[in-house]
Phi, psi and omega in degrees: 000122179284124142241114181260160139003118146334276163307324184305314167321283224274318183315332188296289155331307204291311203282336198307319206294336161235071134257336153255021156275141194261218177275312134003309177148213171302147150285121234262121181277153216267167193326171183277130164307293184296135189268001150288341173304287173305323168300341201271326187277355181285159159317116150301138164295120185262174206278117199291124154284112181293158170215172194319289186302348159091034191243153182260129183280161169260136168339105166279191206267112183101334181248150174288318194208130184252132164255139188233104157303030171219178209276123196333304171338289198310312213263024183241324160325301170292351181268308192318300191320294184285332159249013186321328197219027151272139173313120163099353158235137175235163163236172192208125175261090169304161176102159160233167179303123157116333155233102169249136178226130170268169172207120170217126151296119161227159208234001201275145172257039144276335200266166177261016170240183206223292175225159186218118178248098163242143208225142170269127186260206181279290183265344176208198193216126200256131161233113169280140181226134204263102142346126143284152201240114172306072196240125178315184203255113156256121178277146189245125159209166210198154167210030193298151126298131182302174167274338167250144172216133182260176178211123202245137158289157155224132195267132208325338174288327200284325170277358148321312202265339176271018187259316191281341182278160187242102197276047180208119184306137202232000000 
């Protein structure tokens, strides 16, 4: 068993990274483990908007509900078209004419929605939209007791009766 110096110890520490630095710099640190790690750092997809010209705007940041000047058709056409057969999303169509509401769910963990409501109106077609809500990682560490603790006891009949049974599987 090797024991060092303390301060020898932490000069030892200090110094390795350049000492693993080549004529180049650093050495280039190596990949994320975890494919949640990596998913967490990818981008989410945000919930795609039709538009007159049929090119999709992009969302702005933050905001929930869009009013659209076209026909509950057009914009349930454009959802079908885009989500029809994708995995991991559903749609539901609701209603009578003149109130119709789609509704899509996804469940895929690229997007940056949860749900989507879309509603017809007289003159245009209203989509409310529900965020997935991100939250970084927090660590936790402790080294506390709990405050309560139980303690179940037996009483001398109960180890009797587990002595005399033959717990071993035949």
């Amino acid at each position: 068993m090797l024991r060092t110096n303390g301060l020898l110890a932490l000069l030892l520490l200090s110094s390795a990274p350049a000492m693993a630095a080549g004529p180049d710099g650093p050495a280039p640190s190596p990949p994320q483990g975890t494919s949640a790690e990596a998913q967490r750092a990818k981008p989410r997809a945000p919930f795609p908007i039709p538009s007159l010209d049929g090119k999709p705007l992009a969302p702005a940041e933050g905001k929930k509900s869009y009013r659209l000047p076209l026909s509950f058709r057009a914009v349930e056409r454009f959802y079908r078209e885009r989500f029809g057969r994708a995995k991991g999303v559903s749609l539901s169509l609701a209603g009578d004419e003149g109130s119709r509401v789609l509704t899509l769910v996804s469940k895929r963990p690229s997007d940056a929605w949860a749900k989507a409501v879309v509603s017809e109106g007289q003159v245009d077609t209203t989509i409310l939209v529900t965020p997935v809500l991100q939250l970084s990682a927090e660590e936790i560490e402790g080294r506390g007791t709990p405050l309560v603790e139980f303690v179940f006891g037996r009483s001398p009949e109960a180890a009797k009766a587990a002595a005399e049974i033959d717990h071993l599987e035949r």
